[in-house]
N, C-alpha and C positions, 0 to 999 in steps of 0.2 A: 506599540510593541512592548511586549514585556520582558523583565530580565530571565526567564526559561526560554522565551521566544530566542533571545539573544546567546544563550548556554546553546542550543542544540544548532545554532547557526558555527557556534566556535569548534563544537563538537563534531560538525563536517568536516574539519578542516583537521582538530587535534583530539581525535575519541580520548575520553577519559579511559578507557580501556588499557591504550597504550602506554601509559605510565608505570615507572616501578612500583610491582608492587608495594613499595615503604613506603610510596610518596603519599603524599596531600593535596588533590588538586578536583575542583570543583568551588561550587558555590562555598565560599567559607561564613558567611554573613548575611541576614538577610532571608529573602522571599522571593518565591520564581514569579511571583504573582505581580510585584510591583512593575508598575511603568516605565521606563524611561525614554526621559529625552535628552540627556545628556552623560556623555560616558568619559571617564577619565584613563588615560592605559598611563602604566606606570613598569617599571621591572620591579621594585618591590613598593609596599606600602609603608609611611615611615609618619611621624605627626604633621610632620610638615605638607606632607601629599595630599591629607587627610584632610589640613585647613585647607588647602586649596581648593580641593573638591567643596568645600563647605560653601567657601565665596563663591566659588564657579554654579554651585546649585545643581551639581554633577549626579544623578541618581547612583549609579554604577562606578565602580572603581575594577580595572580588570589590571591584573597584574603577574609575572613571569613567578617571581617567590610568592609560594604562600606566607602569609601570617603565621599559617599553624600549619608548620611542617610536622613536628609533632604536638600532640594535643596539652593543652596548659593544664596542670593541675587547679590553677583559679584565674579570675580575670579580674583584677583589682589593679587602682590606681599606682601599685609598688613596682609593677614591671612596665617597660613598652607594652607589651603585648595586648596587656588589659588596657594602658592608656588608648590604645588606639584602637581597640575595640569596641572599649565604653563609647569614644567618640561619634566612630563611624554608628553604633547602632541608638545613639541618642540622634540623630541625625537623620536618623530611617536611611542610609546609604546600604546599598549591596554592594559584597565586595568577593568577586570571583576568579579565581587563579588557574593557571594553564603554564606548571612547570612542565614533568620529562615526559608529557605527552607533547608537547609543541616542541621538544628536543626531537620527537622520533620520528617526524613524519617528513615529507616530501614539503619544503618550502617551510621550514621551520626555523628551527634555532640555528641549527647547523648549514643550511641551504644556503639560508641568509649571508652567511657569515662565508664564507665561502666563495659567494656571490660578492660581497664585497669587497675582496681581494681581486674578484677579475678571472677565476676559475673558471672552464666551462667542462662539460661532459661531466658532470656531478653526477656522484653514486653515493650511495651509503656507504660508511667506513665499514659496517659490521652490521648485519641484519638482524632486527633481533630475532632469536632462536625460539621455538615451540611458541610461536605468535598466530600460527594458522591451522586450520582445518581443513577437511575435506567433506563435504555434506553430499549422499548417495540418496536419491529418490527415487520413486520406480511410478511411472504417472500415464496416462493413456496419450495414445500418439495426439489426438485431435487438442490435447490440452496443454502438451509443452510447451508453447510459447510462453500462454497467459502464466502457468507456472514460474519459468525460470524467468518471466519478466519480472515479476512480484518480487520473488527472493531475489533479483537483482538490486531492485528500491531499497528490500530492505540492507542490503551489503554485500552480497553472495558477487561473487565472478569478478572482482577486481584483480587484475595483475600488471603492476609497474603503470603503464599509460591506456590499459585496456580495458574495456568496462562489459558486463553480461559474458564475461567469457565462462563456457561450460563445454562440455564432450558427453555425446550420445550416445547411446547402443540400442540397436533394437532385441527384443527377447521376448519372453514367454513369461507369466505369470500364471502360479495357482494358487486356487483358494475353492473352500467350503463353508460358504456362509452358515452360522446357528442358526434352527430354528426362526429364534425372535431377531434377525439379523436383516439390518436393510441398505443390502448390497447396491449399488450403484450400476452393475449391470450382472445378472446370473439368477439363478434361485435358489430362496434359504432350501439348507440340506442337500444338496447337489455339487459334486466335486468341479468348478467351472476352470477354464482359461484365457488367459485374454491378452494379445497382442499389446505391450507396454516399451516403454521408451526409459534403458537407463540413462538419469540425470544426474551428472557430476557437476560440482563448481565449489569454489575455494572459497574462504571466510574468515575472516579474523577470528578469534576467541571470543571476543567481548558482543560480536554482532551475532552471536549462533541464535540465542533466545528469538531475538528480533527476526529471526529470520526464519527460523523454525513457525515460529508465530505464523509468517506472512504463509510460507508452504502450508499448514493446515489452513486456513483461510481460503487459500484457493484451489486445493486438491479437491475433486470432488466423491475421493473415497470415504466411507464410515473410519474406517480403518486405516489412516496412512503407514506404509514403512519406511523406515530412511535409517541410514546409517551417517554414524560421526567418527570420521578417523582422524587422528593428528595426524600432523606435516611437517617433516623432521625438518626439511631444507625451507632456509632462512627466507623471509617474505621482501620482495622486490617495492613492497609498500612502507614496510618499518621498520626503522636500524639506527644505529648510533653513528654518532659524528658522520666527516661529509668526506668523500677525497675526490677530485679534481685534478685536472691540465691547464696551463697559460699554454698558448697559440703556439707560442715559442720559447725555449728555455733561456731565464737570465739570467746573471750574476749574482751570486749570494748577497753581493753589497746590496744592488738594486733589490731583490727582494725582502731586504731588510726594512729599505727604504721604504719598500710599499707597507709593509705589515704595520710602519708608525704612522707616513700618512694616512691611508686608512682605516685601520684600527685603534691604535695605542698612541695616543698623540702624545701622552706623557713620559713616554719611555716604555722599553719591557726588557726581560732579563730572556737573555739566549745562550744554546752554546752549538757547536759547531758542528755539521757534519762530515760525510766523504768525500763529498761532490763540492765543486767548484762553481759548479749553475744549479739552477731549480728551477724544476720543470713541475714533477707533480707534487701535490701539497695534499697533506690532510688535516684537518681539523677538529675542535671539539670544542663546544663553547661552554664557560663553565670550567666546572674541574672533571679533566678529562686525561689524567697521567697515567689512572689502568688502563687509556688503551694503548701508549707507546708502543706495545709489541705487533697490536695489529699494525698499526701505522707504520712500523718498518717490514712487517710481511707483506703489505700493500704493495711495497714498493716507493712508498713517498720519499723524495730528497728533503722534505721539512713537515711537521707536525706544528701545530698553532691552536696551543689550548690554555689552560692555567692553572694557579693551587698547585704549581708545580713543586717538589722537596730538592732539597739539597741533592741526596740519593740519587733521585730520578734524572737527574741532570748528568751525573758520575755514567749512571747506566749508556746514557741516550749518547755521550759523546765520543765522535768520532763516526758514529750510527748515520746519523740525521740529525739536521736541525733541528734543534728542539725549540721551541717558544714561546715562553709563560706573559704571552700580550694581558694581563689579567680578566679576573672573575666577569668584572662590569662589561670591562672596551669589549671582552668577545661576546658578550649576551645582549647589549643594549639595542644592535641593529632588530632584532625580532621585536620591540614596540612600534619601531615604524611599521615592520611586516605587518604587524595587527592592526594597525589604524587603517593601512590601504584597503586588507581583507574586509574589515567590515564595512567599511565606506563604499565598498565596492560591492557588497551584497546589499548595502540597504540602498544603494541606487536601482540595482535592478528590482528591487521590489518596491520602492518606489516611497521608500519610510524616509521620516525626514526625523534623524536623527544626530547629532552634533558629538562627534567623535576627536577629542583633543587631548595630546600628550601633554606629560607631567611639564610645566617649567623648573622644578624643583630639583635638585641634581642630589642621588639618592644612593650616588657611590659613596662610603665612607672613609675609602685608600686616599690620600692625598700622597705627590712627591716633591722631594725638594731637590 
């Protein structure tokens, strides 16, 4: 298996697509073409990660922060950046990153995290907005299947836990083929009709090519039409942070409790909200203080995120809970996430590949 083989395995899971667009996240280092058989996950990459991959003889290094978040002006031995690039590519190591697309999805940064507190009935805090489309095809009845099964493959008809969903219409089509025109059912220069089936189904932004692709591949007109509409209402597949319900509501003590065992085993800075119990909780792992406002229009009795300011604290109290569990404790759960994921796909494909987290601890906050 090669490290591309392994990018579009991650890519099922966290499309590069879904990332802000400022971010950095793909292959940062390296060759899709190389092999591996040993992968190292990390949250970020740092010298120390680097040796270890070295000793381990780790081909791949996958990790939550890029390297280059933005791009360096040079890569010399004067900065980290370059030390640990010179390393890695003296080393022939690939090294591929999966930030705020692995924040946006289902079972991600946020899900995770979420999940770890004991939360259940998980939604997105905030969908992200103009993330979807609408793709309109117009295809003969005898061929809708094989059609909207293809554009399925390729991405088309996902909604929340649904898959191939689409809506049909039956209608009329006209056309008058040119001349040098060769029609799939009528005759050049004759005005024809022909009994068609309209094809709707929904698509991410980033999967439309891919899928457009797959619709001309399997229509069997000279000529396909289709239309692309955007889809103002938020996508049930991609959104920000996570919010949640426990069973039953508890004590602000007790879920304090919980948020240090675990999350924040070192401590974390709070302040208080209205409520005396806590029942629904939202999240955001990372630094996640712009969303405070959705997370008290949610409805949340507490918010658990980080990178929090002084300010944001002033605003949030009396509100909700607010919880600055830090940057690391609330991001670190998503490298297990990713060690199961892929262990768990290269079982069923039956690849025998050796997948091991960092031992290196890569937070750089200490408390006293």
């Amino acid at each position: 298996m090669t490290v591309g083989d392994i990018i579009r395995i991650c890519e099922q899971w966290a499309p590069r697509g879904a990332a802000w667009e400022k971010d950095n996240v793909g292959l940062q280092i390296g060759t899709t073409s190389k092999r591996v058989r040993k992968i190292l996950i990390a949250l970020e990459v740092t010298e120390r990660v680097v040796h270890e991959a070295i000793r381990k003889k780790s081909d791949l290094i996958i990790t939550h922060h890029p390297l280059f978040f933005r791009l360096p002006r040079a890569l010399t031995d004067s900065t980290n950046q370059g030390k640990i690039a010179r390393e890695i590519i003296k080393h022939d190591i690939s090294l591929y990153a999966m930030h705020t697309n692995i924040d946006r999805v289902r079972d991600g940064v946020n899900w995770t995290l979420a999940r770890e507190l004991g939360l259940q009935e998980i939604t997105f805090l905030k969908s992200l907005e103009k993330s979807m489309v609408k793709i309109v095809t117009f295809v003969p009845r005898e061929m809708t299947e094989r059609i909207s099964q293809e554009m399925a493959v390729a991405g088309a008809g996902i909604i929340g836990k649904y898959t191939e969903c689409s809506f049909r219409v039956k209608g009329v089509g006209t056309y008058r083929p040119d001349i040098d025109a060769k029609p799939w059912a009528g005759t050049p220069g004759l005005l024809e009709s022909a009994e068609e089936i309209r094809l709707e189904m929904v698509a991410p932004r980033w999967n439309v090519p891919a899928i457009i692709d797959a619709l001309l591949r399997a229509h069997p007109y000279e000529e396909v039409a289709y239309d692309i509409y955007p889809v103002e209402n938020g996508s049930p597949n991609y959104g920000i942070g996570a919010i949640g319900t426990f069973p039953t509501p508890m004590p602000a003590s007790a879920f304090l409790n919980r948020v240090k065992k675990k999350i924040s085993w070192e401590g974390f800075r709070y302040t208080t909200g209205k409520k005396r119990t806590i029942r629904r909780v939202a999240v955001c792992g990372g630094s996640g203080a712009e969303y405070l406002d959705a997370a008290i229009l949610s409805g949340a009795d507490a918010f658990v995120t980080a990178d929090i300011s002084y300010h944001v604290f002033q605003d949030a109290e009396g509100k909700i809970f607010l919880i600055d569990a830090g940057h690391f404790e609330t991001e670190r759960g998503i490298i297990i996430a990713m060690k199961s994921f892929l262990e768990s796909s290269f079982h069923r494909t039956k690849r025998m590949i050796f997948v091991e987290i960092t031992g290196v601890r890569t937070n750089p906050i200490f408390f006293s």
